[in-house]
N, C-alpha and C positions, 0 to 999 in steps of 0.2 A: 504493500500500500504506500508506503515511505519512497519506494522507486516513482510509482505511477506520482504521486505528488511532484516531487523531484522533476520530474520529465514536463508534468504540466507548467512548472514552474519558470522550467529553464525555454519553453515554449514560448512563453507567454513576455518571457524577457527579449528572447529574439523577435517577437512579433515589434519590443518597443521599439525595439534599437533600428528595426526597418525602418517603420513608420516616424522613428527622429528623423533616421537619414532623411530619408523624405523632406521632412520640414526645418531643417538644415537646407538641404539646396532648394525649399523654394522661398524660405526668408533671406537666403544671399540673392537667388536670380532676381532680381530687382530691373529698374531702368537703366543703369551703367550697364550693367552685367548684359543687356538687349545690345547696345551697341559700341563699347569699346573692343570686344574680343574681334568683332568683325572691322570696327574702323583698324586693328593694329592689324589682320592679314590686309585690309586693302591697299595699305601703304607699304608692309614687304613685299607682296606678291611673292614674289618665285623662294624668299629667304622667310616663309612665314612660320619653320620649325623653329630658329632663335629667337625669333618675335613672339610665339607663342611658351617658351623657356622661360624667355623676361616675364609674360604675362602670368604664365603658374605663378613665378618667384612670389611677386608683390600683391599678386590676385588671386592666391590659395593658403602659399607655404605662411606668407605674414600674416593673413587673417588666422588660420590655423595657431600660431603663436598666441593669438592673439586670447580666443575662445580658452587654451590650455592655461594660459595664465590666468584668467578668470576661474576655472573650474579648480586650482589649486587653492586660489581663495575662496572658498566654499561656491562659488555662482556668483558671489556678490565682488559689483565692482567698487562702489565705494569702498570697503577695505583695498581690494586690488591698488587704488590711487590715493586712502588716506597715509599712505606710508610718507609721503612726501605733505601730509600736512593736510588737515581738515578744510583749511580755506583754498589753497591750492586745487587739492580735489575737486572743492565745489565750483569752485570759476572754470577749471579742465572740462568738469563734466557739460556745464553747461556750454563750454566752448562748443565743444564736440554734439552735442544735441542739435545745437542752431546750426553746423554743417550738414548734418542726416537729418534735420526740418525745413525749417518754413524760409532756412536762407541757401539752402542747398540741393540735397537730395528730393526732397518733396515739390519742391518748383522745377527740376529736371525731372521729376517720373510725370508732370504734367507737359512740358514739352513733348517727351516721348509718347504720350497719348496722343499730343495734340500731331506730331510728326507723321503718326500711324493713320488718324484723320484726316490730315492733309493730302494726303496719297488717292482718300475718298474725292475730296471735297477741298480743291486746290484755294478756291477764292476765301473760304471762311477764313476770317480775323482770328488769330491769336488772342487776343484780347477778350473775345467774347465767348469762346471758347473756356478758359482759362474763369471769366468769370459764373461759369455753368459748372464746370468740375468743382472749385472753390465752394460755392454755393450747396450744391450736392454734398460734398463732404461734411459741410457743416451741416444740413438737417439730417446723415445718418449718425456724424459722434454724437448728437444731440444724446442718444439712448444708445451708445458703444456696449455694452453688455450686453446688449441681444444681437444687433443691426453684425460687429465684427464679424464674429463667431461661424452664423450663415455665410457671410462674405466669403471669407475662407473657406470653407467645407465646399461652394459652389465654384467661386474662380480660382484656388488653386490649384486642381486640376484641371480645368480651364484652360490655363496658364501652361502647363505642364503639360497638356498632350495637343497644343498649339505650333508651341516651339517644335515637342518632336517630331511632328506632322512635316515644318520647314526644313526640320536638319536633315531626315528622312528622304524629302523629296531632293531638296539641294544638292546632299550626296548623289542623288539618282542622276541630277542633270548638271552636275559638274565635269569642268574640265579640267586638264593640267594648268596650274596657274602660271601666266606670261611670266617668261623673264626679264627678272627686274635688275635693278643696277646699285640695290641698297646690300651694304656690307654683313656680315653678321654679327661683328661690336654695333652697328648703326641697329638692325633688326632687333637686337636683345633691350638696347636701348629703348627701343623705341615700344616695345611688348609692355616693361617694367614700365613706364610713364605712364601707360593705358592700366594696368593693373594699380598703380596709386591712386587714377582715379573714379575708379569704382568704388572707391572709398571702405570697403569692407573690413579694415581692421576697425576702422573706427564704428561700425555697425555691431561687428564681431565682439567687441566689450559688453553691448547693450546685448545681445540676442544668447549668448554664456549665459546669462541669467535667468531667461526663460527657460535656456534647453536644462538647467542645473536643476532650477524648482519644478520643472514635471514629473523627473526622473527621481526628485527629493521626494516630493509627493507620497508616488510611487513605495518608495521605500519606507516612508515615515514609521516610527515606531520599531525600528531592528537595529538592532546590537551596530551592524556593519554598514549602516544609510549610507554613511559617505559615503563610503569605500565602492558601494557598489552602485550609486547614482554616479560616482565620479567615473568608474566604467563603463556604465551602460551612455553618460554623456558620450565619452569619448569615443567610443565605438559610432557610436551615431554621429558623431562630428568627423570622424574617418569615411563613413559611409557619402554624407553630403558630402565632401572633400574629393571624393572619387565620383560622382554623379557630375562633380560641375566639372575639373578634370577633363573627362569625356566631353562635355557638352561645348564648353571655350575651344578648344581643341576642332571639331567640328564648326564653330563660329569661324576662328582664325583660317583654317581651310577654305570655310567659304566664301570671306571677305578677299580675299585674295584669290579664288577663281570666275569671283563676278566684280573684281575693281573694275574693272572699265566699265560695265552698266550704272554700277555706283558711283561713277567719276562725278556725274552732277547734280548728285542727290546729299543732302541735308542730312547728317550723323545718324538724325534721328528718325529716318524715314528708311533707314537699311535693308532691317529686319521688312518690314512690309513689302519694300521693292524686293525682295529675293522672294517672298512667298508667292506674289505677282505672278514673275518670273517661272516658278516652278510648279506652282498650281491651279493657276489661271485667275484670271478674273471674279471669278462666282467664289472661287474657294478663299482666296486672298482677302476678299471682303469679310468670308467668320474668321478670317485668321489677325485680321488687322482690328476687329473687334473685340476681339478673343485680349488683343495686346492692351488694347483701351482700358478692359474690366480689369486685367492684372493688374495694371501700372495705376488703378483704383482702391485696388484690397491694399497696396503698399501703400498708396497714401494717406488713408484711411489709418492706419495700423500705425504711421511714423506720425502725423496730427494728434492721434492719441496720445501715443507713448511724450509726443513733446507738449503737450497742452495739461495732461497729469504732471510735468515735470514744473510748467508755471504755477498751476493751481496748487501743487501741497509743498513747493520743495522754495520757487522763489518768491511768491508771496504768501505764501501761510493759511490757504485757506483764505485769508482776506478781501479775497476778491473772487465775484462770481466766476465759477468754471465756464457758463457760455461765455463768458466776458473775456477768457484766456482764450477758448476755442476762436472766438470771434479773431481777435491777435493776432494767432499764431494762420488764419486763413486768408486774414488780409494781406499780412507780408508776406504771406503764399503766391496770392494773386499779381501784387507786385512784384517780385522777383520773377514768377514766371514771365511774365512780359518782356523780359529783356533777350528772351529767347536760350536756347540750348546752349549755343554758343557763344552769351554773354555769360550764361551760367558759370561756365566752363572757365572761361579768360579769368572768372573775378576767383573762384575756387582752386585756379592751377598753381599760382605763386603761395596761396594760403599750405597747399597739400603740399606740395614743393619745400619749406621748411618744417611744417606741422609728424608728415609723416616719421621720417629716421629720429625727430624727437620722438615718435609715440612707439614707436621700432625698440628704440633703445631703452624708453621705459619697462616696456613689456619683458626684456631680456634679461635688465635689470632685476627685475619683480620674480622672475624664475630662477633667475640663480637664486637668489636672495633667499627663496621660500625651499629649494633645495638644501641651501647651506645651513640654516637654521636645523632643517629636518635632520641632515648630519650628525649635526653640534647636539643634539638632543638625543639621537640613539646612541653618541660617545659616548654620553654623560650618563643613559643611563645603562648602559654594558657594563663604566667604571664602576656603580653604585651597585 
C-alpha cells in the first residue's frame, strides 16, 4: 500500500513539474520574446548559430541565474536584494517594476499587439488603439481575482499552440538562409544585445516567486517543504529553460531565412508577417489575433503585479487601488505612443548599464548564500 502511495505521489509530482514547465515558458514568452529572437536571425542571416549563442547566453542562461538565486532565498526576492540594504532594495525593486510596467514592458506588449493589428488594418492610429487596450485592461483589473485566472486558463494556450502552428509551418516553408557578410564576434554580439532586451532577468526575480509559492503550497506542512518545492521549482524552471531553448532557436532560424521579406516590416509586425507568409491569409488572421489576446493576459498580469506594488508597498494603502490602476494605465497609454521603437531607444542605454549591474548582483547573492551554507556545515561537523 506504502509503494502504491509512493508511486501516486511521485506521479503527481511529475504531473507538477510539467505543468510548471509549462508556465515557466509561457510567463517568459512574452512581447520581446515574439520579436527579438527573430529580429537577431534577421540581421545574421547566414551567421544566425552565434547570434542565436549570444541570444541563449543573456536570454536563458542569465534569467536562469537569475530564478536560482531567488529560489535559494526561499522564492522571496526582497530578502534576495535586502542584503544590500532595506532602502536600496526598495528603490531597486521598484526600479525594476517601472521597467517590466507601465514605463516598459507593458507599453511594448501593447505595441506588439498593436504591430500584429497593423498587418490587419494598416490605417488604424496607434493612439486609438492603445487607448482601447489601456481602457480594456482597466475594466478587467477592476475584479483581477476572477477576470486573471480565466484569462490565462483561455489565452495561454492560445498563445502556445499559435506560435507553434508559425514555427511549424515556417520550418515547413523555409529556406537556407542568404549569405551574409556579418562576423561571428559581430553575430554573438549582436544575439547577446537582443537577449538583454527581452529583459527577462529582471522578470525572472519577480516570476521565482510565484513558481517558489505554488510548489510551497504544495508542500506546506512537511518536514522537507523547502527542500522539495526548491526541487520541484527547479526542475520546472529547467523544463521552461529547455521549451524556450527550442523555441528562440527556431525564431532565430526563421528570422534569418525570411530577412528579406522582413527587410521593410516594423520589429513588431515579424511574427505576423511570417504566419502571412506560411499560412495564408484566413489563417494569419486567428494567428495575428491569437498574438493580440497573448500580448493581453501579459498585460493584464504585469498592470496587476505593478499596480499591487503602488497600492500596498509605495503608498500604504493610502490611496484608492482604482486610483493606482488608473496611474499605472495612463503612463501605459503614454509610453505606448511613442511606439516600439521609441520604446526601445529610451530602454536600450537604461538595460545597457542596469543589466551586468543586476548580472553581478545575482552572482554575488549565490556565492554569498553558498559560502555561508559552507561556513555553517564546518561549524557544525566541528561541534
Amino acid at each position: 500500500m506504502n509503494g502504491i502511495t509512493h508511486i501516486g505521489t511521485r506521479f503527481k509530482k511529475s504531473i507538477s513539474v510539467i505543468t510548471g514547465g509549462f508556465a515557466v515558458f509561457a510567463m517568459f514568452f512574452g512581447s520581446g520574446n515574439l520579436v527579438f529572437p527573430i529580429l537577431a536571425g534577421k540581421v545574421a542571416t547566414s551567421a544566425f548559430i552565434p547570434a542565436f549563442v549570444g541570444l541563449s547566453l543573456t536570454g536563458i542562461l542569465v534569467p536562469f541565474l537569475g530564478l536560482f538565486g531567488i529560489l535559494l532565498y526561499k522564492g522571496c526576492y526582497q530578502k534576495f536584494f535586502e542584503k544590500y540594504g532595506k532602502i536600496t532594495a526598495f528603490i531597486l525593486i521598484f526600479f525594476m517594476l517601472l521597467l517590466i510596467g507601465p514605463l516598459g514592458v507593458i507599453p511594448r506588449c501593447v505595441t506588439v499587439a498593436y504591430g500584429s493589428f497593423s498587418v490587419l488594418s494598416p490605417q488604424f492610429p496607434l493612439s486609438v488603439f492603445s487607448l482601447i487596450m489601456c481602457s480594456l485592461v482597466f475594466l478587467l483589473c477592476l475584479n483581477q481575482n476572477q477576470v486573471v485566472p480565466i484569462l490565462g486558463a483561455i489565452l495561454a494556450p492560445a498563445k502556445i499552440l499559435s506560435v507553434g502552428f508559425i514555427l511549424v509551418f515556417g520550418l515547413l516553408f523555409a529556406n537556407t538562409p542568404d549569405q551574409g557578410f556579418m562576423t561571428f564576434s559581430a553575430a554573438f554580439q549582436e544575439g547577446s544585445l537582443k537577449g538583454y532586451q527581452m529583459m527577462d532577468l529582471i522578470a525572472g526575480f519577480f516570476f521565482a516567486t510565484v513558481i517558489a509559492r505554488h510548489f510551497q503550497r504544495k508542500f506546506q506542512g512537511n518536514e522537507s517543504s523547502h527542500l522539495s518545492s526548491f526541487k520541484l521549482s527547479l526542475y520546472a524552471i529547467l523544463i521552461g529553460s529547455g521549451l524556450l531553448l527550442i523555441v528562440y532557436f527556431v525564431l532565430v532560424y526563421l528570422g534569418a531565412t525570411f530577412s528579406e521579406a522582413l527587410t521593410e516590416k516594423a520589429p513588431e509586425q515579424f511574427l505576423s508577417v511570417i504566419a502571412y507568409l506560411t499560412l495564408g491569409a484566413s489563417a494569419g488572421r486567428i494567428v495575428t489575433i491569437a498574438i493580440i489576446l497573448s500580448c493581453l493576459t501579459t498585460i493584464i498580469a504585469l498592470s496587476t503585479v505593478f499596480t499591487d506594488f503602488l497600492y500596498d508597498q509605495l503608498f500604504k494603502q493610502r490611496l484608492n487601488r482604482h486610483l493606482c490602476l488608473a496611474i499605472t494605465m495612463m503612463t501605459t497609454f503614454l509610453m505606448s505612443n511613442i511606439g516600439f521603437s521609441g520604446i526601445m531607444a529610451l530602454l536600450g542605454p537604461i538595460l545597457f548599464y542596469l543589466y551586468p549591474l543586476l548580472i553581478l548582483l545575482t552572482v554575488l547573492n549565490i556565492i554569498s548564500w553558498f559560502w555561508k551554507r559552507n561556513r555553517m556545515v564546518s561549524m557544525d561537523t566541528l561541534t
